[in-house]
VEXMI-936411 format. One record per residue (C-alpha): residue number from 1; x, y, z. Coordinates in steps of 0.05 Angstrom, whole numbers, padded with zeros to 5 digits. Example, Ala and Ser with C-alpha at 12.3 -4.5 7.8 and 13.67 -1.06 7.14 Angstrom:
! VEXMI-936411
+-----+--------+--------+--------+
:   i :      u :      v :      w :
+-----+--------+--------+--------+
:   1 :  00246 : -00090 :  00156 :
:   2 :  00273 : -00021 :  00143 :
+-----+--------+--------+--------+
//
This chain:
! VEXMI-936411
+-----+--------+--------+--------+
:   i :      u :      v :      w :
+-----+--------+--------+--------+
:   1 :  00000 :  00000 :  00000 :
:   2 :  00022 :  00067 : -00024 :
:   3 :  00007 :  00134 :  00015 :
:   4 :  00009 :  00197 : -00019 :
:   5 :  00065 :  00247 :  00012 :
:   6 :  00036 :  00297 :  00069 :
:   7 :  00045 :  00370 :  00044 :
:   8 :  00096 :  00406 :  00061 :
:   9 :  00069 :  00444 :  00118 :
:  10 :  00116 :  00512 :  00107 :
:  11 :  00092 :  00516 :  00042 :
:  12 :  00018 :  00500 :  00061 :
:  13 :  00018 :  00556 :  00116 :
:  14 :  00055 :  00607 :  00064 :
:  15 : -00006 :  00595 :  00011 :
:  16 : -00057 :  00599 :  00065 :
:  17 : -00028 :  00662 :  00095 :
:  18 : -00026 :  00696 :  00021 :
:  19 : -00095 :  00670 : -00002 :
:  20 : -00120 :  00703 :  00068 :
:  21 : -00093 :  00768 :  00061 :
:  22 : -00117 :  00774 :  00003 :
:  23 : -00188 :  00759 :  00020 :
:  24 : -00191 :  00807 :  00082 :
:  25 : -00153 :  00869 :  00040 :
:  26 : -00205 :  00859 : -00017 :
:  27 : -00149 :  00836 : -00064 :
:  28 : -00193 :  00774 : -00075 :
:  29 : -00274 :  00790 : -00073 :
:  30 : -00327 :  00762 : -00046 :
:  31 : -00361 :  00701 : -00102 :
:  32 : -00288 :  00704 : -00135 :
:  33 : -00268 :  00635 : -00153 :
:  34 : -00205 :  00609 : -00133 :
:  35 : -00174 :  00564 : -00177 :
:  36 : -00127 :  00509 : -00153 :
:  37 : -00083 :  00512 : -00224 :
:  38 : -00083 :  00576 : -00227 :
:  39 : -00055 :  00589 : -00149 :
:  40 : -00008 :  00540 : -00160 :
:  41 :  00014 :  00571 : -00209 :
:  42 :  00022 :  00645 : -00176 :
:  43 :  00052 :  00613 : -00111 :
:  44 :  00117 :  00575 : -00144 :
:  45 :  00085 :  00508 : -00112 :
:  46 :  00046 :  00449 : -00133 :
:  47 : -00033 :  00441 : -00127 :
:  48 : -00028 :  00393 : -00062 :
:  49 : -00013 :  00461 : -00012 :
:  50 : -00070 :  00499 : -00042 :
:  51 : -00123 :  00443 : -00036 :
:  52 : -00099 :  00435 :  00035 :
:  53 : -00101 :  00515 :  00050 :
:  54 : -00174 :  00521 :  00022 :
:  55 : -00192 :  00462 :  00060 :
:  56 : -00167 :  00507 :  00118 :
:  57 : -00198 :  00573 :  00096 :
:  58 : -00271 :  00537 :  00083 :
:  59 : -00264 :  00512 :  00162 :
:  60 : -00257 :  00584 :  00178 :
:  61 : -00311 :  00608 :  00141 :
:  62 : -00273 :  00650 :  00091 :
:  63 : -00287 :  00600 :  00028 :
:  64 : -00340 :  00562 :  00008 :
:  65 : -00323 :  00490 : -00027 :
:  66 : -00380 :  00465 : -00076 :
:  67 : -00388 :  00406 : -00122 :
:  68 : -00410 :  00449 : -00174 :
:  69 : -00378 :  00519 : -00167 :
:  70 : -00311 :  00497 : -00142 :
:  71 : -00286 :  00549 : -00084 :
:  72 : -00304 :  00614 : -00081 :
:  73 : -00291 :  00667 : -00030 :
:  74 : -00347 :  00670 :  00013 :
:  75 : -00400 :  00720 : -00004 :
:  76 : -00415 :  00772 :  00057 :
:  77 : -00495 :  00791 :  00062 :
:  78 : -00538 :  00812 :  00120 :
:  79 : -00555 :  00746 :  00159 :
:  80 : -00472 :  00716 :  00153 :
:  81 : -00453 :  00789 :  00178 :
:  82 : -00517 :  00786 :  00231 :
:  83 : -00490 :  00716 :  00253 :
:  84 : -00426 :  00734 :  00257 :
:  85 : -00424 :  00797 :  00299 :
:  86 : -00484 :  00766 :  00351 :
:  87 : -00426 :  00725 :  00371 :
:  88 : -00378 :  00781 :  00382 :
:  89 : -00429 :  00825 :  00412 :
:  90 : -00441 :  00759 :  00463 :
:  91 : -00375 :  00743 :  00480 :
:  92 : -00326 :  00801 :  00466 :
:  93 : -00353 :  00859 :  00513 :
:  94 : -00351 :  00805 :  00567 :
:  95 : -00277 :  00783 :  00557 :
:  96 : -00264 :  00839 :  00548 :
:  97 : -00289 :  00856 :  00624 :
:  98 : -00245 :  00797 :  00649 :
:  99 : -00189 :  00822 :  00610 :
: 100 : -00191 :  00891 :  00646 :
: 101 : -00202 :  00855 :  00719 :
: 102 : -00145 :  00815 :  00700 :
: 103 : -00102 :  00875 :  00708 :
: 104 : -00075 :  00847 :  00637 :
: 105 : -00035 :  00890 :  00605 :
: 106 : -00065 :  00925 :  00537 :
: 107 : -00001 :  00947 :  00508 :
: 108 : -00016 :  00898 :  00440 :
: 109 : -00075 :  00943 :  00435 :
: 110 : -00039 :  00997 :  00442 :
: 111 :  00003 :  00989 :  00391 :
: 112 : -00045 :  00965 :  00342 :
: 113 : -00076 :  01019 :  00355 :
: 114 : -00009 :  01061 :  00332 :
: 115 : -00005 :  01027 :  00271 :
: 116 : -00071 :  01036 :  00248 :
: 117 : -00067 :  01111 :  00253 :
: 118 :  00000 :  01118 :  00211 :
: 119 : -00027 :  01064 :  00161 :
: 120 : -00023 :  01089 :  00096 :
: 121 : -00066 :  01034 :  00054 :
: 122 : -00137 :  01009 :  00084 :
: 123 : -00108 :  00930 :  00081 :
: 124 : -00056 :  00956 :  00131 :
: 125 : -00122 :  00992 :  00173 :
: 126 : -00157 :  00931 :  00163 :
: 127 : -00101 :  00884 :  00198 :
: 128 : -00085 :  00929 :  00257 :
: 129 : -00156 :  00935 :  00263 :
: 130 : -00164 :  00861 :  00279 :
: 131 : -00098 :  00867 :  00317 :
: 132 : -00131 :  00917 :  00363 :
: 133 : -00193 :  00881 :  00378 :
: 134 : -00160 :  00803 :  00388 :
: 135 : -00106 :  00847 :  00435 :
: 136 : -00164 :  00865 :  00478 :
: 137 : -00196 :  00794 :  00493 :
: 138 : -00140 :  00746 :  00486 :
: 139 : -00120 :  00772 :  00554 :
: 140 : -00185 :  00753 :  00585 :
: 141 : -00149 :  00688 :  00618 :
: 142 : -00201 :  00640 :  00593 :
: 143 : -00169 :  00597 :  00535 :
: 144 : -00235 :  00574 :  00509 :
: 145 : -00266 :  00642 :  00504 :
: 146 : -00213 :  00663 :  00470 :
: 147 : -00209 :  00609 :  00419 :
: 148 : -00287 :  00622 :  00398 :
: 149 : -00277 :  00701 :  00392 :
: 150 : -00211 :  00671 :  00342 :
: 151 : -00259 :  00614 :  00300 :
: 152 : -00295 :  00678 :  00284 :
: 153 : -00238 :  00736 :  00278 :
: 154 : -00235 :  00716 :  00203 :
: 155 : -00301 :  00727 :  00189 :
: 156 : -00321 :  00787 :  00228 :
: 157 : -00254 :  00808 :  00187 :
: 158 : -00290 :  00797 :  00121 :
: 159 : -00361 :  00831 :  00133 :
: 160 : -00314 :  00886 :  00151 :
: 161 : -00272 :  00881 :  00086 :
: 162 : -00335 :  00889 :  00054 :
: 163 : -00366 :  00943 :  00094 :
: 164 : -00319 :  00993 :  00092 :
: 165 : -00311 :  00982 :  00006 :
: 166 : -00382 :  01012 :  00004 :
: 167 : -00376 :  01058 :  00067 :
: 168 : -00315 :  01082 :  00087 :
: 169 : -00316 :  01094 :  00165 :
: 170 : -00250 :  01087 :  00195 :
: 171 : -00235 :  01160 :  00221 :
: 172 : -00304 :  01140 :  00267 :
: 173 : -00275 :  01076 :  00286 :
: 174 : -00214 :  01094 :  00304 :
: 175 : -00239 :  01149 :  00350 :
: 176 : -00275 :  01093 :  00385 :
: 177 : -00226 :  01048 :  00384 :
: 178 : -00197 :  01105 :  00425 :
: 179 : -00246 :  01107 :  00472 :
: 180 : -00250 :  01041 :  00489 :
: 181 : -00177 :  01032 :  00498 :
: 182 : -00179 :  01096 :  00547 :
: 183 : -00240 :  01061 :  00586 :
: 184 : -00200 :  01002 :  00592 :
: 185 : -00133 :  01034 :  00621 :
: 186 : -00178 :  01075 :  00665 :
: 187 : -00201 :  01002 :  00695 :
: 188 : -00265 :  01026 :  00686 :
: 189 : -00287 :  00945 :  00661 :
: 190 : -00366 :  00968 :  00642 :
: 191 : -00354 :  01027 :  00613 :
: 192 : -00299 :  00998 :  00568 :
: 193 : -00356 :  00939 :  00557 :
: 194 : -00408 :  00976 :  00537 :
: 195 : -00369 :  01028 :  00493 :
: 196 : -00338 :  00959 :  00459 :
: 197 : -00406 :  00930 :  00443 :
: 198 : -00441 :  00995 :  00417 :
: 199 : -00375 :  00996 :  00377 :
: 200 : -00392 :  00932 :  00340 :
: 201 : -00473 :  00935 :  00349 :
: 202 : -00466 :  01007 :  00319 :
: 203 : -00414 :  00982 :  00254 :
: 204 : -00473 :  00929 :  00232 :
: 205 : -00520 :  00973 :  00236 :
: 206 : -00489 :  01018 :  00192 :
: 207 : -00466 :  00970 :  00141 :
: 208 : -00533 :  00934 :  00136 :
: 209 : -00579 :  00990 :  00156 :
: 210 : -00646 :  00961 :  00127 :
: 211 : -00636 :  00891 :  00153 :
: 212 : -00628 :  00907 :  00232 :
: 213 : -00666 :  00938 :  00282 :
: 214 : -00645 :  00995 :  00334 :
: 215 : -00626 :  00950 :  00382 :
: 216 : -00566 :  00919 :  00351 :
: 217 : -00562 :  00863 :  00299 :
: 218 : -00635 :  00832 :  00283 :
+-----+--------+--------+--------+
//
């Protein structure tokens, strides 16, 4: 019995990490089909490392794999962005909290927070973005919690890819990214909470103004 060689897992996370990027700085668009042959060909590499990197990316929710279409990047509408964010707005205010009662330090966030204002391209804004929110909860001291707000950092990264294409709103973000981060230094735990989930609740709303209510995502 013969067994086909396991990919070469450099190579595998090199694709994946290129492929991504390119999805969350709009380089590659939502319903764009991504073509084994073809990103094989752009990488240097052979097909094996791609098929195993979209096998990755469609258990992260940034592709979709189909019988019929192939893989696609994953098309962002109202109830995958609704879905999406109800989790953040569940779990991220509240770690978020524990981060802050920690006493953890929020120098990550910070920085992020830096970069984002001397960015001079929106993919650069887009990746300290995500920077600066992950730097607030990963300090929360629960490993699980953490890991859930991850399994969806890609794809709250992709509704926002899309969002800010058709409505450019990052001076507003970043001023409450400011906020928040001030909050949290202050120690002042539900303050910083609530400012963090009007932050998200308030982005939704905007980007998908006829298909949620005033309360937050519908």
């Amino acid at each position: 019995m013969t067994f086909a060689p396991a990919p070469n897992p450099s190579r595998t996370q090199y694709v994946l990490e290129a492929i991504k990027h390119a999805i969350l700085t709009a380089r590659l668009l939502p319903g764009q089909a991504l073509v084994e042959a073809e990103l094989a060909a752009q990488f240097g590499v052979s097909k094996t490392p791609v098929r195993e990197a979209l096998k990755t990316l469609a258990g992260t929710g940034l592709v979709v794999m189909s019988q019929y279409k192939g893989v696609t990047v994953r098309l962002v509408d109202a109830t995958m962005a609704r879905e999406v964010y109800d989790v953040r707005l569940l779990l991220e205010p509240e770690a978020l909290r524990r981060s802050i009662r920690r006493g953890a330090s929020l120098e990550a966030a910070q920085e992020a927070l830096e970069r984002a204002d001397s960015a001079l391209d929106k993919a650069d804004k887009s990746l300290a973005n995500r920077d600066f929110h992950r730097a607030l909860y990963l300090p929360c001291g629960n490993p699980l919690l953490s890991r859930m707000l991850d399994e969806v950092r890609d794809q709250a990264a992709l509704v926002s890819t899309v969002a800010w294409s058709a409505v450019p709103s990052w001076d507003r973000e970043a001023d409450e990214h400011r906020e928040i981060l001030r909050l949290a230094l202050a120690s002042d735990e539900e303050a910083a909470a609530g400012a963090l989930h009007h932050h998200i609740a308030s982005f939704v709303r905007r980007a998908f103004p006829d298909d949620v209510d005033g309360g937050g995502p519908a």
